[in-house]
N, CA, C and O atoms as a DFTB+ gen file, in Angstrom:
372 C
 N C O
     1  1      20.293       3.899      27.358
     2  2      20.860       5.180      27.009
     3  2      19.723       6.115      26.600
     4  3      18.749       5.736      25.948
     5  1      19.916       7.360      27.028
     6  2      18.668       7.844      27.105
     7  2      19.256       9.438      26.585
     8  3      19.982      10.173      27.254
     9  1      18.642       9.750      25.025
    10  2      19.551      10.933      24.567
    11  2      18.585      12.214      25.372
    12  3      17.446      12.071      25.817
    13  1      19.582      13.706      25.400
    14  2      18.569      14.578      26.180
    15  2      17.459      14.899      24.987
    16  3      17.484      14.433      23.848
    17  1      16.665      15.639      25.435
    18  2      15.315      15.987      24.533
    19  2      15.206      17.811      24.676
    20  3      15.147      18.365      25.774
    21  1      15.195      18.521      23.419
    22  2      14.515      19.788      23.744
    23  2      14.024      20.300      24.666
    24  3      13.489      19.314      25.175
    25  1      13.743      21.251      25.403
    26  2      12.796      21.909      26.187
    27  2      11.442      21.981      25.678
    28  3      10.530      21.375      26.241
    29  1      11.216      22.869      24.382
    30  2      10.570      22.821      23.624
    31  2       9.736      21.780      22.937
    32  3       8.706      22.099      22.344
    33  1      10.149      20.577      23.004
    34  2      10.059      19.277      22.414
    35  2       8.240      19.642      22.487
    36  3       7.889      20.343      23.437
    37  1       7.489      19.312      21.804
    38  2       6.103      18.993      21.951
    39  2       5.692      17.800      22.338
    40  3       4.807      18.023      23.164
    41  1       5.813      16.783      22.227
    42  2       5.522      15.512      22.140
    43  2       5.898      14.604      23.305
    44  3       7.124      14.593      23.413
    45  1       5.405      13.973      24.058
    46  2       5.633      12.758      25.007
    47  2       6.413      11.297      24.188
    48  3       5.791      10.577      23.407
    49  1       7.556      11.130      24.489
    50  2       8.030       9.733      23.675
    51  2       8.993       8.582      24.623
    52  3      10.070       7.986      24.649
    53  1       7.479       8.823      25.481
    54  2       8.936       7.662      26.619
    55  2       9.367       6.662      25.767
    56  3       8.902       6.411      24.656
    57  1      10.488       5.969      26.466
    58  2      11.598       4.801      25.743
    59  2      11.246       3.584      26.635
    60  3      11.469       2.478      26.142
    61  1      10.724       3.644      27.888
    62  2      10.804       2.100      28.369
    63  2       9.543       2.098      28.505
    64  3       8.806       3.081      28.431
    65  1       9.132       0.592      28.786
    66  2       7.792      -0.158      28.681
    67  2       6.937       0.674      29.431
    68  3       6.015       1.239      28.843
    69  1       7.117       0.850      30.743
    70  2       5.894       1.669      31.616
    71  2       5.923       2.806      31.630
    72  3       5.053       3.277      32.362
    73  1       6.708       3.715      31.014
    74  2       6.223       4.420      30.308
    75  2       5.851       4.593      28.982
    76  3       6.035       5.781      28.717
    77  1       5.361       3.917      27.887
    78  2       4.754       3.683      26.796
    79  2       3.467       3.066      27.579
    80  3       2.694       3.809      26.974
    81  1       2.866       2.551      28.163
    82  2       2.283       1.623      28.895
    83  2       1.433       3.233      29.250
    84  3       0.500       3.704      28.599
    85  1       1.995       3.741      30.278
    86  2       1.314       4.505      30.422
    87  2       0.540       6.095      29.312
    88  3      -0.370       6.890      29.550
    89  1       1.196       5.971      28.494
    90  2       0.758       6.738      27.367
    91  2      -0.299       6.306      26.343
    92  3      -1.144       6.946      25.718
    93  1       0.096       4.733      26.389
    94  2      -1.156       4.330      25.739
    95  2      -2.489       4.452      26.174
    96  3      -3.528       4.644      25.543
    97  1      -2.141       4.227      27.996
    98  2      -3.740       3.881      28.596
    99  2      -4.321       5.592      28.764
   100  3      -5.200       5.919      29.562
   101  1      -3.675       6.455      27.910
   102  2      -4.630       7.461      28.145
   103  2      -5.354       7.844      26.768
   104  3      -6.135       8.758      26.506
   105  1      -4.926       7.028      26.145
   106  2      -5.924       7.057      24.535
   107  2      -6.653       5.750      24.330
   108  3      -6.323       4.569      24.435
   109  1      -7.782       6.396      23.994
   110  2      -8.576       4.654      24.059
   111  2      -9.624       4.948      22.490
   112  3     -10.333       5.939      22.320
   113  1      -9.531       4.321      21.954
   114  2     -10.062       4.122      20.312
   115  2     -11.042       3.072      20.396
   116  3     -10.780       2.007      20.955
   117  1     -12.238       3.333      19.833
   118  2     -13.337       2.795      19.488
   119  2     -13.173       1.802      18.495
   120  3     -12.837       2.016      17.330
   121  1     -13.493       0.407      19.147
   122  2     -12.840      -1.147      18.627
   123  2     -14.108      -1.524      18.476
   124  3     -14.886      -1.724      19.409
   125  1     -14.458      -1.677      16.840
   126  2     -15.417      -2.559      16.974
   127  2     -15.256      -3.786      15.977
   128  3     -14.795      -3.448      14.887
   129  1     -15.519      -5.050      16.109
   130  2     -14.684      -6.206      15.314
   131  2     -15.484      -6.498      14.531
   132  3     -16.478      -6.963      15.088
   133  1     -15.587      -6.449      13.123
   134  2     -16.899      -7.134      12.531
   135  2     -16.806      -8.408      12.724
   136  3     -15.786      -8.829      13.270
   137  1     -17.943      -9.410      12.284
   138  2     -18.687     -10.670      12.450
   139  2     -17.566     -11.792      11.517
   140  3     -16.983     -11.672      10.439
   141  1     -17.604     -12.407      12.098
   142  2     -16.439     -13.169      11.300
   143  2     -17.003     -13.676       9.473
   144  3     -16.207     -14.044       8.609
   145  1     -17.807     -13.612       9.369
   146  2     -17.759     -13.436       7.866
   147  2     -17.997     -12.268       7.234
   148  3     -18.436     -12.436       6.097
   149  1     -17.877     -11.256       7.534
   150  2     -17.554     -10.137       7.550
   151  2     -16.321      -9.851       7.152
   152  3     -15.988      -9.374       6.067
   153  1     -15.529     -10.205       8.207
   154  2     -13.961     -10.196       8.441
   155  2     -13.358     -11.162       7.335
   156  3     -12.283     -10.825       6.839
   157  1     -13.925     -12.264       6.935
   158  2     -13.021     -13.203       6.435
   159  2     -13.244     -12.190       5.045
   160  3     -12.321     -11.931       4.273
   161  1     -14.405     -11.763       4.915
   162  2     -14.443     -11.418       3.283
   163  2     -13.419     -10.022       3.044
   164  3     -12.711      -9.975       2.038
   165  1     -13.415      -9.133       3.848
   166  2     -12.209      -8.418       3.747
   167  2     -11.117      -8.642       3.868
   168  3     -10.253      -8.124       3.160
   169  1     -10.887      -9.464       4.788
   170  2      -9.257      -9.894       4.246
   171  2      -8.896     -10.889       2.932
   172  3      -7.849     -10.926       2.286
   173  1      -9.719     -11.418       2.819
   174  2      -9.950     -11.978       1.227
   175  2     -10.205     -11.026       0.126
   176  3      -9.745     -11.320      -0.977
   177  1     -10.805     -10.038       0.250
   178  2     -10.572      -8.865      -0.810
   179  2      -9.348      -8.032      -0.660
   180  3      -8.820      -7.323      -1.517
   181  1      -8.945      -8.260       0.711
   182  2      -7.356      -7.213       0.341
   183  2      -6.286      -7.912      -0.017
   184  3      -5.326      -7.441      -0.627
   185  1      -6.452      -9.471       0.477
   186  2      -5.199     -10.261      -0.149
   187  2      -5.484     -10.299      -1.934
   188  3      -4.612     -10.078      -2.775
   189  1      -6.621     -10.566      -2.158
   190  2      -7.020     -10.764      -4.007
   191  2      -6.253      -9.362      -4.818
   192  3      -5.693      -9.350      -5.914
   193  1      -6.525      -7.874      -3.538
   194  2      -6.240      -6.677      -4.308
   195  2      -5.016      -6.826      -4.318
   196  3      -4.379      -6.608      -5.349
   197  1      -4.392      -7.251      -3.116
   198  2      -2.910      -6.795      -3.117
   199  2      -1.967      -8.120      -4.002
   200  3      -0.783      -7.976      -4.306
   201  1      -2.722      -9.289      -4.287
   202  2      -1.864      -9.885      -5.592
   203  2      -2.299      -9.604      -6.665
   204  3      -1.359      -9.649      -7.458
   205  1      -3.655      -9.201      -7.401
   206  2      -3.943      -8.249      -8.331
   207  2      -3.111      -7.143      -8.845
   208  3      -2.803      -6.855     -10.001
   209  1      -2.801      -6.559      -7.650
   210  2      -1.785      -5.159      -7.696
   211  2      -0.396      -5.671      -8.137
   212  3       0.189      -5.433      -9.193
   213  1      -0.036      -6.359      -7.186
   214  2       1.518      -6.692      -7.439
   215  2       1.764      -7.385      -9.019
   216  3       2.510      -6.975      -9.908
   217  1       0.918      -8.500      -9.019
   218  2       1.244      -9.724     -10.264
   219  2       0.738      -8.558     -11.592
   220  3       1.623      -8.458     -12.442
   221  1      -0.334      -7.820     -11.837
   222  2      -0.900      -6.953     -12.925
   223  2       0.265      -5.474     -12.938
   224  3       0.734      -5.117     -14.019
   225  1       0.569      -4.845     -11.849
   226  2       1.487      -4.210     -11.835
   227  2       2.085      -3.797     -12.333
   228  3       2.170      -2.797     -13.046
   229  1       3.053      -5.125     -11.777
   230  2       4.563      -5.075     -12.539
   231  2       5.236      -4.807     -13.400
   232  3       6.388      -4.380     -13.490
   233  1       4.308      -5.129     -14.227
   234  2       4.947      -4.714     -15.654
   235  2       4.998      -3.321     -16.179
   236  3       5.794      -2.824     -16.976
   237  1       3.846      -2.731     -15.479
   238  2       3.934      -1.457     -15.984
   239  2       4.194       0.019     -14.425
   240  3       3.751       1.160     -14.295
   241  1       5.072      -0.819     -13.601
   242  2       5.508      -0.182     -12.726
   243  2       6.146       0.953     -13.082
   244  3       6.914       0.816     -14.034
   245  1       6.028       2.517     -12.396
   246  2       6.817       3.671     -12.515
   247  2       6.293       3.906     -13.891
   248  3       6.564       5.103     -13.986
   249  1       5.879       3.672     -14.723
   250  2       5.701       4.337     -15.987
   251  2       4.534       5.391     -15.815
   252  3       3.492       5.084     -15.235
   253  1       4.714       6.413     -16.245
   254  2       3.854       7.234     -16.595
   255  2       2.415       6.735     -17.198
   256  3       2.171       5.604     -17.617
   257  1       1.527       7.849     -17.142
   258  2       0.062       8.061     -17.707
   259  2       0.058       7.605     -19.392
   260  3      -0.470       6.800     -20.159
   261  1       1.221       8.934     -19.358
   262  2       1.328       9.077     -21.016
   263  2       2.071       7.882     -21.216
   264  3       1.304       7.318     -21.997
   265  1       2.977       7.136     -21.071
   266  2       3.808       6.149     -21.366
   267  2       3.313       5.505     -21.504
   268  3       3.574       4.860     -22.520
   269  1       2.011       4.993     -20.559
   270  2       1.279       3.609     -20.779
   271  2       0.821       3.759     -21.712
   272  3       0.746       2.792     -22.469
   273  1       0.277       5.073     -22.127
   274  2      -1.125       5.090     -22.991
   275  2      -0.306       5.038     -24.307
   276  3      -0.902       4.473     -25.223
   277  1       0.921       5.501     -24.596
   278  2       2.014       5.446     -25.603
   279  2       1.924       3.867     -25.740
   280  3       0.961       3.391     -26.341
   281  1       2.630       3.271     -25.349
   282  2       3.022       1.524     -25.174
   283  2       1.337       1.016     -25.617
   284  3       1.322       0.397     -26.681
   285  1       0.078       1.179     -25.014
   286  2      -1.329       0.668     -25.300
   287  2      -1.449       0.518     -26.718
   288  3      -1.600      -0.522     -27.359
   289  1      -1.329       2.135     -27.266
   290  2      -2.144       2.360     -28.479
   291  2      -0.974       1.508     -29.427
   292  3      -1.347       0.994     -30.482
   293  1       0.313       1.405     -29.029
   294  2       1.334       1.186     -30.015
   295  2       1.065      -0.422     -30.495
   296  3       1.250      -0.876     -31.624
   297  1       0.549      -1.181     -29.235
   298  2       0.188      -2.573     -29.098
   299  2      -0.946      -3.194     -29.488
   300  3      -1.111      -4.397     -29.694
   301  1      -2.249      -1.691     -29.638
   302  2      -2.985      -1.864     -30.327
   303  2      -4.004      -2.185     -29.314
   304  3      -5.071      -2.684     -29.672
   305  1      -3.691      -1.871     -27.754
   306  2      -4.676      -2.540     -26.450
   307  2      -4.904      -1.382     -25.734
   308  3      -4.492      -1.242     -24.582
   309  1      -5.818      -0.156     -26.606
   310  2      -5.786       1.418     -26.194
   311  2      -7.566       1.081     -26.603
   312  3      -8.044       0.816     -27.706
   313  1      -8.163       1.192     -25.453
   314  2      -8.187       1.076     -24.271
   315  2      -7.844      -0.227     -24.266
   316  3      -7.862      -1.083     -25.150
   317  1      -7.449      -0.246     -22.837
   318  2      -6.980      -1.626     -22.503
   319  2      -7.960      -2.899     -22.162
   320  3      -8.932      -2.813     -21.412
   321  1      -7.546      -4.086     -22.834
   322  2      -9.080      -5.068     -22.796
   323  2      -8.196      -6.511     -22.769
   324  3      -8.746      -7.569     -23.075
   325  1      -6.816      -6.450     -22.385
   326  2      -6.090      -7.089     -21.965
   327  2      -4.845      -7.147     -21.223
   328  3      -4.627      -6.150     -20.535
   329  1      -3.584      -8.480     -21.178
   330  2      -2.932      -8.511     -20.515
   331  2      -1.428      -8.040     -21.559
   332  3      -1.159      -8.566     -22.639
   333  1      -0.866      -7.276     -21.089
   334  2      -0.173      -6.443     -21.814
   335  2       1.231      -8.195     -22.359
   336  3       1.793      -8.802     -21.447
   337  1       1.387      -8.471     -23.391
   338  2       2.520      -9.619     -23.651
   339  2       3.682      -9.267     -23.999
   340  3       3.967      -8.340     -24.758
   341  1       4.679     -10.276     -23.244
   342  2       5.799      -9.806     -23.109
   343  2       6.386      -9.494     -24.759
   344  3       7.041      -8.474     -24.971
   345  1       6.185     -10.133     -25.483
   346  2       6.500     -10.135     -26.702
   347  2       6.402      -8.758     -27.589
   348  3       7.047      -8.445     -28.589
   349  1       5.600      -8.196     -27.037
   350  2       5.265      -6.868     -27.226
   351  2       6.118      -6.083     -26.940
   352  3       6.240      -4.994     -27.501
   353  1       7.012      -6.595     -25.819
   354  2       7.958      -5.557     -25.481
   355  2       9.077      -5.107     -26.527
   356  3      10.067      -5.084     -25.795
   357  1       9.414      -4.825     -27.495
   358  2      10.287      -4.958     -27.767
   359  2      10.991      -3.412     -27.630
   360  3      10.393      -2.398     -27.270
   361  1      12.367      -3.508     -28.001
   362  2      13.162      -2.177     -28.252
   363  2      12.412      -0.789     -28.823
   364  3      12.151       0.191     -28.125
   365  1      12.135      -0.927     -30.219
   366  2      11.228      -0.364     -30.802
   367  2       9.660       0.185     -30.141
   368  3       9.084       1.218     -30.481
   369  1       9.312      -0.538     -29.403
   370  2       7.945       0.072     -28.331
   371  2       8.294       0.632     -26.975
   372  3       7.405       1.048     -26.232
């Protein structure tokens, strides 16, 4: 099923394979692969960042600048020189 498209439309967006096929082979991007220890060490630094990120995170997901820095000083970890404890959390903070 093939919906109609603008006149106007700017953009090329074929829907079936040979034509995507052919849209690709007219852009060609400069591939260059680094050396495999090269490679291993970046994907080992983005997996470390991205569970760093997630697991350190969490806890202080969506909160504000000021909020954190509110919650830090209240905990007594302004600047921060640790891992924020749950115990800390309470109602009152």
């Amino acid at each position: 099923m093939t919906a109609p498209q603008r006149e106007d439309y700017p953009f090329i967006e074929p829907s079936d394979p040979d034509g995507i096929r052919a849209e690709r082979e007219a852009y060609t991007l400069p591939l260059s692969v680094p050396n495999d220890d090269t490679l291993l060490d970046r994907i080992t630094g983005a997996w470390f960042g991205r569970i760093c990120g997630c697991l350190l995170g969490k806890p202080v997901e969506g909160i504000s600048s000021e909020e954190l820095k509110t919650l830090l000083v209240r905990t007594g970890n302004w600047p921060m020189t640790r891992y924020i404890d749950r115990e800390e959390l309470t109602p009152e903070v």
